[in-house]
C-alpha positions as CSV (number, residue, x, y, z in Angstrom):
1,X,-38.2,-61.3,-53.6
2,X,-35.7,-58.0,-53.4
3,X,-33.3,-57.5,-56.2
4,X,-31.1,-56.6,-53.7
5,X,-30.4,-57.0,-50.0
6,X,-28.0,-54.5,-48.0
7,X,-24.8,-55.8,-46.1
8,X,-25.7,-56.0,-42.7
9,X,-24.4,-52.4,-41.0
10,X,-24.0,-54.2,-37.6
11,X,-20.5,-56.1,-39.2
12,X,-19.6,-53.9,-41.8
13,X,-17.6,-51.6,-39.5
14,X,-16.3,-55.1,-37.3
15,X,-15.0,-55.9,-40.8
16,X,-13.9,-52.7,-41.7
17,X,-12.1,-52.8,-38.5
18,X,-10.3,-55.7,-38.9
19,X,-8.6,-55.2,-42.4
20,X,-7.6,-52.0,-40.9
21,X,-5.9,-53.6,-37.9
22,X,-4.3,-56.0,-40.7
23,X,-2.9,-53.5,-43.0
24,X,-5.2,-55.0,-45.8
25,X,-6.6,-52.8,-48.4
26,X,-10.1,-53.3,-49.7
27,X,-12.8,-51.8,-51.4
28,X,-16.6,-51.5,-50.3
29,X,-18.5,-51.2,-53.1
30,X,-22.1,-53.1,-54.3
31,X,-21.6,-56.9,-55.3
32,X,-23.4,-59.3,-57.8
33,X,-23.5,-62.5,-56.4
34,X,-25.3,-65.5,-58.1
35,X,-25.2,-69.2,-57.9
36,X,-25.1,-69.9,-61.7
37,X,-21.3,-70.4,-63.2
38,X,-20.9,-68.9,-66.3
39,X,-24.2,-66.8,-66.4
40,X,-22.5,-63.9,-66.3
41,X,-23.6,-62.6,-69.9
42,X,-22.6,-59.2,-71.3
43,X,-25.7,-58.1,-71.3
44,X,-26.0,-58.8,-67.2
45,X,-22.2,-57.6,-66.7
46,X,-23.7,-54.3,-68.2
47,X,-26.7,-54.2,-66.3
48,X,-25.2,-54.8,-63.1
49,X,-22.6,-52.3,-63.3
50,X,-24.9,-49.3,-64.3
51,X,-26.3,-50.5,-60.9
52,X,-23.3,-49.7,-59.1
53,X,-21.5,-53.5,-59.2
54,X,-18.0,-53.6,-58.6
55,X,-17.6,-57.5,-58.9
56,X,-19.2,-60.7,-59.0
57,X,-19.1,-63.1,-56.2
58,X,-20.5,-66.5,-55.9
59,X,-20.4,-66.8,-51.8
60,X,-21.1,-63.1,-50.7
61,X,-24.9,-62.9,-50.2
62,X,-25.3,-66.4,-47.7
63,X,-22.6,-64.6,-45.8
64,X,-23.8,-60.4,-46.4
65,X,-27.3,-60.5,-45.8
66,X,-27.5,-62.3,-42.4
67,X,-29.3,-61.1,-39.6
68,X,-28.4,-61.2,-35.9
């Protein structure tokens, strides 16, 4: 089991792309995503952003890590 898993590169830029088109600011940056409400102690909040976290999600990796 990996810690983490990359975005996949192939839809990043279709993304990318389409916020662009849209006029829609956005930020790519590393995400913590977890299942758990609430579990988000400040002890893991810490952790996770001297790894490079710029949010927490709930949805993102079902949806990020997919391969094609």
């Amino acid at each position: 089991m990996s810690e983490e898993i990359k975005v996949n590169e192939k839809y990043l830029s279709v993304f990318a792309g389409m916020l662009d088109e849209l006029h829609v600011s956005y930020t790519i940056g590393k995400t913590w995503t977890t299942d758990a409400i609430y579990r988000e102690t400040p002890e893991k909040i810490r952790r996770r952003k001297e790894r490079g976290c710029i949010c927490v999600d709930m949805e993102c990796g079902g949806e990020c890590g997919g391969r094609v």
